[in-house]
N, CA, C and O atoms as CSV, one atom per row, in Angstrom:
chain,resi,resn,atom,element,x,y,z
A,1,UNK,N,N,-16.337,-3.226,17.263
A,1,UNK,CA,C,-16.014,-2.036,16.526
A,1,UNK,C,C,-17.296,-1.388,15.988
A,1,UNK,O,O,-17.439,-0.165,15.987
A,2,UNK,N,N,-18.120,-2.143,15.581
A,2,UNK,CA,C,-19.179,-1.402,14.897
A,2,UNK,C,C,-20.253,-0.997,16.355
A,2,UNK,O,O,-21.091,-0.138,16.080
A,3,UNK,N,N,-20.288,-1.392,17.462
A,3,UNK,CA,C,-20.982,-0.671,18.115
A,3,UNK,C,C,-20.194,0.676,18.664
A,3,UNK,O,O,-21.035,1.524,18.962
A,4,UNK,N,N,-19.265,0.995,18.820
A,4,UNK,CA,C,-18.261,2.012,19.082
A,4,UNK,C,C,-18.196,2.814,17.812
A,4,UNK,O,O,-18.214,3.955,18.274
A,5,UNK,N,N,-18.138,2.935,16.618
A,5,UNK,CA,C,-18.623,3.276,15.375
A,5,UNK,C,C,-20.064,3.871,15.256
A,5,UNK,O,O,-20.293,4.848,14.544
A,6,UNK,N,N,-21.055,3.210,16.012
A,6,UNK,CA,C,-22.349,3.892,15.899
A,6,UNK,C,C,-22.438,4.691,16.754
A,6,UNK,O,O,-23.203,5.616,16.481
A,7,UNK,N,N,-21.771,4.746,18.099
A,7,UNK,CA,C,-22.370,5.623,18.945
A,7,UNK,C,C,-21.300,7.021,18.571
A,7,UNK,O,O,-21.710,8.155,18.820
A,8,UNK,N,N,-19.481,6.735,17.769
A,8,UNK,CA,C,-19.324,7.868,17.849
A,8,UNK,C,C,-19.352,8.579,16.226
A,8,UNK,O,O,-19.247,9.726,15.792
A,9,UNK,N,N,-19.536,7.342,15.675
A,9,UNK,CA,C,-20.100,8.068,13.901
A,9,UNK,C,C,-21.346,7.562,13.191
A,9,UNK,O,O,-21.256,7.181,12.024
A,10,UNK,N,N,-22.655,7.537,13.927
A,10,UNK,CA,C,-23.628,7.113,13.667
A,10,UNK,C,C,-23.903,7.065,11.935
A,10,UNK,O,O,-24.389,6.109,11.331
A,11,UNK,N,N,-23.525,8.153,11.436
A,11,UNK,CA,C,-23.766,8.386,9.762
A,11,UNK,C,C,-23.130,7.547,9.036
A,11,UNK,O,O,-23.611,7.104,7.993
A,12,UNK,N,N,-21.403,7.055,9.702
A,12,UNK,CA,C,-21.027,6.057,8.883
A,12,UNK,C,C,-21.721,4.600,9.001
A,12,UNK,O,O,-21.576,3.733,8.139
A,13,UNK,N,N,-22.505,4.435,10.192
A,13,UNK,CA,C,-22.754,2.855,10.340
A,13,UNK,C,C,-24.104,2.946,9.343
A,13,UNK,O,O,-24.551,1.932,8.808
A,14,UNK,N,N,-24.796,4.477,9.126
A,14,UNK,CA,C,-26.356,4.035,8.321
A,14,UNK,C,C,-25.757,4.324,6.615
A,14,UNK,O,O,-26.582,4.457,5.711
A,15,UNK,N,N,-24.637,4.377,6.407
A,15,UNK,CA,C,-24.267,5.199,5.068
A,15,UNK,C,C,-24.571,3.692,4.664
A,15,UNK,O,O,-24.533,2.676,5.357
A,16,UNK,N,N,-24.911,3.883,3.215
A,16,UNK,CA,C,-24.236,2.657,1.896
A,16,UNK,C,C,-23.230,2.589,1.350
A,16,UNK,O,O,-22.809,3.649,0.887
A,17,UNK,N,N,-22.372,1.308,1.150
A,17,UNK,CA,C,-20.627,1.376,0.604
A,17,UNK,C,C,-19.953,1.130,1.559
A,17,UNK,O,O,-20.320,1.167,2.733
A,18,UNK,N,N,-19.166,0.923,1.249
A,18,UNK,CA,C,-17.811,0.772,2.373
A,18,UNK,C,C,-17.370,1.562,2.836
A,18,UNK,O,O,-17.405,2.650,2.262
A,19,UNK,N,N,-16.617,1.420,4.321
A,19,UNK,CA,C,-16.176,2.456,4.903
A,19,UNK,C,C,-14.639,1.660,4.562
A,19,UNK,O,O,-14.214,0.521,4.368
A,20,UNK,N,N,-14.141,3.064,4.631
A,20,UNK,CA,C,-12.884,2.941,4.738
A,20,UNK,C,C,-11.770,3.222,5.722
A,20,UNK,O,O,-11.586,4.429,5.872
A,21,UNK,N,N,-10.894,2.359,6.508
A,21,UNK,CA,C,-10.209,2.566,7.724
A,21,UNK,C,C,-9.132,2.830,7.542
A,21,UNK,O,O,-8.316,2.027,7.090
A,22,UNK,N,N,-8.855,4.098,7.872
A,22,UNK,CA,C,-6.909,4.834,7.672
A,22,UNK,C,C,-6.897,4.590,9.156
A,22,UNK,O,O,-7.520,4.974,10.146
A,23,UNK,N,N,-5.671,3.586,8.794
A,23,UNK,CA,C,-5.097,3.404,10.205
A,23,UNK,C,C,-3.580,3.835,10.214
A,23,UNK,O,O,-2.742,3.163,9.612
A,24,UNK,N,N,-3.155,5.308,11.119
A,24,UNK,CA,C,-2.290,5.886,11.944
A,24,UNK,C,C,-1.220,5.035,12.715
A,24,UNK,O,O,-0.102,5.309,13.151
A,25,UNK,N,N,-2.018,3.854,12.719
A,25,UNK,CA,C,-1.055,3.549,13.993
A,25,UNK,C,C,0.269,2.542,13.610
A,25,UNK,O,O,1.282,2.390,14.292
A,26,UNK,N,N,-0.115,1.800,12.092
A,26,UNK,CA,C,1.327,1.344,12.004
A,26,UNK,C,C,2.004,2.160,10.097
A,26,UNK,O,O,2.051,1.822,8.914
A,27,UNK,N,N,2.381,3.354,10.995
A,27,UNK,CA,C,3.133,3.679,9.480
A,27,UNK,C,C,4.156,3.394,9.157
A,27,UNK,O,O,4.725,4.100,8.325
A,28,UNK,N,N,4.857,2.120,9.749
A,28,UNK,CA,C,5.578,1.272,9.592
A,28,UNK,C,C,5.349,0.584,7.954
A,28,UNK,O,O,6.084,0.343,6.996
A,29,UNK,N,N,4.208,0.471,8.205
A,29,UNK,CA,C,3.698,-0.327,6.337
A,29,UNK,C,C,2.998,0.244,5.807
A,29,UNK,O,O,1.984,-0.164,5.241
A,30,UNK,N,N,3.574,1.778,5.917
A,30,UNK,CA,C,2.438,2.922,5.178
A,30,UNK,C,C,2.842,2.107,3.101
A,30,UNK,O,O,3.847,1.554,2.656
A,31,UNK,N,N,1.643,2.419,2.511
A,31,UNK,CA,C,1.922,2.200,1.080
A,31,UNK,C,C,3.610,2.568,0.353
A,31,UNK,O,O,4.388,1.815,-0.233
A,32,UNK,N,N,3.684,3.550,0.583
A,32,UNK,CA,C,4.698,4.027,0.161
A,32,UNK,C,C,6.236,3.614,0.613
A,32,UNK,O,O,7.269,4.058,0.113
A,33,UNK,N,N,6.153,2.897,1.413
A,33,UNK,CA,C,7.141,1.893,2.276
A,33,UNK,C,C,7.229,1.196,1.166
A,33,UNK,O,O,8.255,1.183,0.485
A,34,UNK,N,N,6.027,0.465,0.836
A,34,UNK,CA,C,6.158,-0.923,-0.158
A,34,UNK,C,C,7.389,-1.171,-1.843
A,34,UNK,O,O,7.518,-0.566,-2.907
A,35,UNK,N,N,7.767,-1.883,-1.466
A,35,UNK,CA,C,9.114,-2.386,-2.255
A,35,UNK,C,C,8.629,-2.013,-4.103
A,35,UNK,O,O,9.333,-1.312,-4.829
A,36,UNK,N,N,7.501,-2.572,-4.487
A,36,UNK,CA,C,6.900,-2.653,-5.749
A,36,UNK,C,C,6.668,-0.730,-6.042
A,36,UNK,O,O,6.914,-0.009,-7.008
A,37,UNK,N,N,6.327,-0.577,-5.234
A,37,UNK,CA,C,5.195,1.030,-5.619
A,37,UNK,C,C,6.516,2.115,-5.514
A,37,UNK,O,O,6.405,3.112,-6.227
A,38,UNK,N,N,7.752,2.005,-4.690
A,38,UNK,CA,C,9.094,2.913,-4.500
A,38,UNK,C,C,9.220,2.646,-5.741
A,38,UNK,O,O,9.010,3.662,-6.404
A,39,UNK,N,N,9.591,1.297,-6.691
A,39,UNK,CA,C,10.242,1.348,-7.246
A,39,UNK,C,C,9.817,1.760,-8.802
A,39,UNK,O,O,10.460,1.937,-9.837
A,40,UNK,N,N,8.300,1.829,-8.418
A,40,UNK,CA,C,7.619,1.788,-9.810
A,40,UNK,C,C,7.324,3.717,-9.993
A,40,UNK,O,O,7.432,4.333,-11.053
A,41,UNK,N,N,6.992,4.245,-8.798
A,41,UNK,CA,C,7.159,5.659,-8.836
A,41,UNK,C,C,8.848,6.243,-9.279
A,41,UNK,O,O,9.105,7.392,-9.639
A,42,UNK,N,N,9.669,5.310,-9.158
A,42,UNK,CA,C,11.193,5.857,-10.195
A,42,UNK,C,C,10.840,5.376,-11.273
A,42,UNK,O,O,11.410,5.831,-12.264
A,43,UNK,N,N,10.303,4.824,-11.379
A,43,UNK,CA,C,10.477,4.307,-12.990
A,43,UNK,C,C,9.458,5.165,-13.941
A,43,UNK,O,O,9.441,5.415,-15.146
A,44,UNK,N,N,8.529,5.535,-12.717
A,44,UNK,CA,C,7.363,6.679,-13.846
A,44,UNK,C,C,7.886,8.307,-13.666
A,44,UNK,O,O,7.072,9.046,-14.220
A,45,UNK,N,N,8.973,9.032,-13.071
A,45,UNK,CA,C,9.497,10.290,-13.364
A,45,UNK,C,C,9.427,10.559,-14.820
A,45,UNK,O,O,9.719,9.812,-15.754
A,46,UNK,N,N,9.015,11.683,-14.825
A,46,UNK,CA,C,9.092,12.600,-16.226
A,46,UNK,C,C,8.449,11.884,-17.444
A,46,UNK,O,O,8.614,12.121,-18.641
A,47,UNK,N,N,7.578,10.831,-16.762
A,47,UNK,CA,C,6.859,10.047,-17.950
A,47,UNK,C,C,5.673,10.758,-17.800
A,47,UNK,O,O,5.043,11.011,-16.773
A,48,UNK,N,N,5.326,11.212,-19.622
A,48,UNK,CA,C,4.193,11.844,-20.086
A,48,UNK,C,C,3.290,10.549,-20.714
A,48,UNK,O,O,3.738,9.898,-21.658
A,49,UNK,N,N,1.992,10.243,-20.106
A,49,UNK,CA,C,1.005,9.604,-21.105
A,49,UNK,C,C,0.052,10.145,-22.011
A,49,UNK,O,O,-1.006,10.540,-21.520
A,50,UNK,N,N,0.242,10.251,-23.388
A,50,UNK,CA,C,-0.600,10.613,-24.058
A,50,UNK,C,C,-2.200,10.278,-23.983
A,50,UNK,O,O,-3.037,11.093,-24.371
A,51,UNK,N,N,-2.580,8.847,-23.382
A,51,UNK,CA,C,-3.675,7.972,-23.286
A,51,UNK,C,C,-3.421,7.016,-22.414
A,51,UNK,O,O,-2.254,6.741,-22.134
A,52,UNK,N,N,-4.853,6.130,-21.650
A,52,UNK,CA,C,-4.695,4.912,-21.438
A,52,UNK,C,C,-3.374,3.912,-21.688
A,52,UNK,O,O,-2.415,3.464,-21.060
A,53,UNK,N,N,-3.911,3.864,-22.905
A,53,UNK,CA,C,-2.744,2.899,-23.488
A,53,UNK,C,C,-1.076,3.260,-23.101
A,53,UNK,O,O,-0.155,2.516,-22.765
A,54,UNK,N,N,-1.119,4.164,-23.229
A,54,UNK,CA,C,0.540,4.514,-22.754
A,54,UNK,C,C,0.873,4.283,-21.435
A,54,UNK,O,O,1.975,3.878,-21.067
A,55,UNK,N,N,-0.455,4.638,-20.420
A,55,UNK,CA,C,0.134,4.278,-18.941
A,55,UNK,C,C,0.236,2.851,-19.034
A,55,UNK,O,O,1.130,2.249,-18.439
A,56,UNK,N,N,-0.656,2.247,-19.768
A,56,UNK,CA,C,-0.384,0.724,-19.233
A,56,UNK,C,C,0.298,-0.353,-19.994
A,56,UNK,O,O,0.214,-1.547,-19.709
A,57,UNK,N,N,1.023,0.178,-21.044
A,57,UNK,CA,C,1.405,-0.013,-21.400
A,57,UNK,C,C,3.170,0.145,-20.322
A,57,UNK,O,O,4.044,-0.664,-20.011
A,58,UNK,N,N,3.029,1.085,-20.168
A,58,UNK,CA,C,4.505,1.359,-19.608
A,58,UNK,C,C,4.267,1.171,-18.030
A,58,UNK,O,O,5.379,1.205,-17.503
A,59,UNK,N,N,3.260,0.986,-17.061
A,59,UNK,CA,C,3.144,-0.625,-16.128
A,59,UNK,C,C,3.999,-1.861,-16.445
A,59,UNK,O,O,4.904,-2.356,-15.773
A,60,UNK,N,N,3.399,-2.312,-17.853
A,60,UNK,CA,C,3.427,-3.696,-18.641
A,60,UNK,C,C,4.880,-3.849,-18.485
A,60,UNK,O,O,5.398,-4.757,-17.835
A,61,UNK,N,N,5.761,-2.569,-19.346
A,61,UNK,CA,C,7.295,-2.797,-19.389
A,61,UNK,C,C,7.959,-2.306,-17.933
A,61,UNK,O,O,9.042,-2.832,-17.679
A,62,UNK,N,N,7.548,-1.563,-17.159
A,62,UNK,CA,C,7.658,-2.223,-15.285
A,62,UNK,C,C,8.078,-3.466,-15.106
A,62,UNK,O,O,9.189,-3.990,-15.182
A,63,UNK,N,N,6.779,-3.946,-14.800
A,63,UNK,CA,C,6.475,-5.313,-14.374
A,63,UNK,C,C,7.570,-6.446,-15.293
A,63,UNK,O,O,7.967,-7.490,-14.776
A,64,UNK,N,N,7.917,-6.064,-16.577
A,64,UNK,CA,C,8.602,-6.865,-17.452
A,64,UNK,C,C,10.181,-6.897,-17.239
A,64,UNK,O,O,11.013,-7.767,-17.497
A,65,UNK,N,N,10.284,-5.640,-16.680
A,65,UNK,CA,C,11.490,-5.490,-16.632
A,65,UNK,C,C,12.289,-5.647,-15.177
A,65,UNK,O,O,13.429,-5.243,-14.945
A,66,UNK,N,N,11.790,-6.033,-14.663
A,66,UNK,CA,C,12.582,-6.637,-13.366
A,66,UNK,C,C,11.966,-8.299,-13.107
A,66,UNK,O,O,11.024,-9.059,-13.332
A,67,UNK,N,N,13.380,-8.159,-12.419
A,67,UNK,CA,C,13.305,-10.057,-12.243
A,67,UNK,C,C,12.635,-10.715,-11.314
A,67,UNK,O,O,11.683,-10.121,-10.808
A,68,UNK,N,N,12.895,-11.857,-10.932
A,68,UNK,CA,C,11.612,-12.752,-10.231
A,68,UNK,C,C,12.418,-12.602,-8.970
A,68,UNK,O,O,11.969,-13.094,-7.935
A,69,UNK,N,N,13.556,-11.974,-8.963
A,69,UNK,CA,C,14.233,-11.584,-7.363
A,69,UNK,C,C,13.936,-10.243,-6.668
A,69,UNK,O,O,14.043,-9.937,-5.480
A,70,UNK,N,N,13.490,-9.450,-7.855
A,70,UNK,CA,C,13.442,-7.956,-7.136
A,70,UNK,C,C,11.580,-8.395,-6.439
A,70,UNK,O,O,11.229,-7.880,-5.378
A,71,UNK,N,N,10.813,-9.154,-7.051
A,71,UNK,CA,C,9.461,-9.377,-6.147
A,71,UNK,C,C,9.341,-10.505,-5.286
A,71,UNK,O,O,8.275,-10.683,-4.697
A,72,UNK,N,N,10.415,-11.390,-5.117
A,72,UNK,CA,C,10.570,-12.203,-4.154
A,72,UNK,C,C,11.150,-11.849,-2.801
A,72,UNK,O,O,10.901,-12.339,-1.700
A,73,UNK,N,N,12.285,-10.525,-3.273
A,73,UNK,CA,C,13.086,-9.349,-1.963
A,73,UNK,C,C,11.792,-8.818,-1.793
A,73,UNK,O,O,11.345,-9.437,-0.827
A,74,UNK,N,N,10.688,-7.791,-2.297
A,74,UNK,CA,C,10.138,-7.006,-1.818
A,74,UNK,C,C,8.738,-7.937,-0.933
A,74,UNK,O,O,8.021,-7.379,-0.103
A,75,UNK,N,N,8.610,-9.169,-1.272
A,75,UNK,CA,C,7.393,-9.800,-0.539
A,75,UNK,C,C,7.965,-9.791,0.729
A,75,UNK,O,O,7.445,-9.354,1.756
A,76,UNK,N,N,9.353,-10.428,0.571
A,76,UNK,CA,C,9.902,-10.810,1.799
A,76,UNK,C,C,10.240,-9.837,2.947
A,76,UNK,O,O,9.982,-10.022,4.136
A,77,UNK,N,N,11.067,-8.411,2.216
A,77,UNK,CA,C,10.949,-7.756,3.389
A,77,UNK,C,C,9.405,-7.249,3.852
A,77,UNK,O,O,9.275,-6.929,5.033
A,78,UNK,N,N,8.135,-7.159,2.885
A,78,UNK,CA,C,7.326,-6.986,3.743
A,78,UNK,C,C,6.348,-7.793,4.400
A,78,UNK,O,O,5.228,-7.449,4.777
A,79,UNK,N,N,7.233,-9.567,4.548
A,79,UNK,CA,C,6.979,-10.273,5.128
A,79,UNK,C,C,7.442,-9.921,6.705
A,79,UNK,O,O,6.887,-9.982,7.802
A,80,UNK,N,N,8.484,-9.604,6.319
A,80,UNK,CA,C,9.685,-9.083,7.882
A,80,UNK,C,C,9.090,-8.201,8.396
A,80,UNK,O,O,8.892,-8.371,9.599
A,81,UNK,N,N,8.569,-6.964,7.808
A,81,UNK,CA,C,8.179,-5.783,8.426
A,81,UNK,C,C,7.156,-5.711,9.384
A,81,UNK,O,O,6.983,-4.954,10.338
A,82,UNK,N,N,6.062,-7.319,8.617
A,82,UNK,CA,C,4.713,-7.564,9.419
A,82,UNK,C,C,5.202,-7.939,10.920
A,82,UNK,O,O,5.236,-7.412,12.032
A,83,UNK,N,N,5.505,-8.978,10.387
A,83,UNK,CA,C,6.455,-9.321,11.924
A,83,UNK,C,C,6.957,-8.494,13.044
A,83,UNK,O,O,6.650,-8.724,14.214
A,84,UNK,N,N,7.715,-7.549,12.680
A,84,UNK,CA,C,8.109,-6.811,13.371
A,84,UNK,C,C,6.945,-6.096,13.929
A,84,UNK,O,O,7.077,-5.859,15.130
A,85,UNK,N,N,5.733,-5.645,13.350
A,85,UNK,CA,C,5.074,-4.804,13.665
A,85,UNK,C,C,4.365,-5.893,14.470
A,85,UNK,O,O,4.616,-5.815,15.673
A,86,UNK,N,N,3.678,-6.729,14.176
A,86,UNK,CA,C,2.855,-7.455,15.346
A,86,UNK,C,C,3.916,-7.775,16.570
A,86,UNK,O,O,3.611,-8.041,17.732
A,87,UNK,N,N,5.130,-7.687,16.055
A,87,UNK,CA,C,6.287,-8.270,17.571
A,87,UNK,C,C,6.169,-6.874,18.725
A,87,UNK,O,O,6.426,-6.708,19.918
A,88,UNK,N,N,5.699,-6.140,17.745
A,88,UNK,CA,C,5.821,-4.105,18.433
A,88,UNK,C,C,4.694,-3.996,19.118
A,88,UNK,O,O,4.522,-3.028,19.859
A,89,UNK,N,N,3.551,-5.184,18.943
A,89,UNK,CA,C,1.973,-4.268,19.457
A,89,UNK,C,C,1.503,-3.616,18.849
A,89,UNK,O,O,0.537,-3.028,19.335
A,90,UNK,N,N,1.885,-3.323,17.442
A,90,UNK,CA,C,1.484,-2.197,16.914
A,90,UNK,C,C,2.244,-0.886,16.528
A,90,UNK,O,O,2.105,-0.139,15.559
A,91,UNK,N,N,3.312,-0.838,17.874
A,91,UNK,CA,C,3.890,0.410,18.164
A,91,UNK,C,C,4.660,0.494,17.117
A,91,UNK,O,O,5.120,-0.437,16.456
A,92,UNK,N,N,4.839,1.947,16.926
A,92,UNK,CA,C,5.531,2.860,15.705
A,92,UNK,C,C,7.281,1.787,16.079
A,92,UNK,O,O,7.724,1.523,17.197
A,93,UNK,N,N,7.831,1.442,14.868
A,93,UNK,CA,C,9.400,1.036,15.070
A,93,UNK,C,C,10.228,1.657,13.715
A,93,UNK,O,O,9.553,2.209,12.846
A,94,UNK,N,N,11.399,1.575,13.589
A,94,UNK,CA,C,12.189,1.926,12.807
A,94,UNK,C,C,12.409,1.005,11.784
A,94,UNK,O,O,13.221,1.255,10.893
């Protein structure tokens, strides 16, 4: 990869920092798929933070407020999902 990287983005292989790889090809497990982040974007609607403290604070009561089943379902289906996607090649599935 990194010789295919230099010859067709030479600037990223001499840059400093990390590069970062958006990969297209399985949006099967795009972020927003993920079980934790669906459920935590309902739970932050129409929430105003005055400060710091208020966002993470109201993370804190997130995380507090669901049970040790709703993150044991969401590991698991995106235990399943991996699967599926390496069973696909990669390829886009439903």
């Amino acid at each position: 990869m990194h010789k295919k990287l230099f010859v067709e983005q030479p600037n990223l292989v001499n840059s400093k920092g990390p590069i970062l790889l958006h990969d297209n090809k399985t949006p099967d497990l795009s972020p927003a798929d993920y079980h934790f982040f669906k459920h935590f974007d309902n739970f932050l609607r129409e929430k105003i933070f005055r400060d710091k403290e208020d966002a993470v604070n109201t993370l804190v009561e997130f995380i507090n407020s669901r049970t040790p089943d709703f993150y044991c379902n969401g590991i698991g289906t995106l235990a399943k999902r991996w699967k599926k996607c390496i069973e696909s090649n990669g390829n886009y599935f439903d």
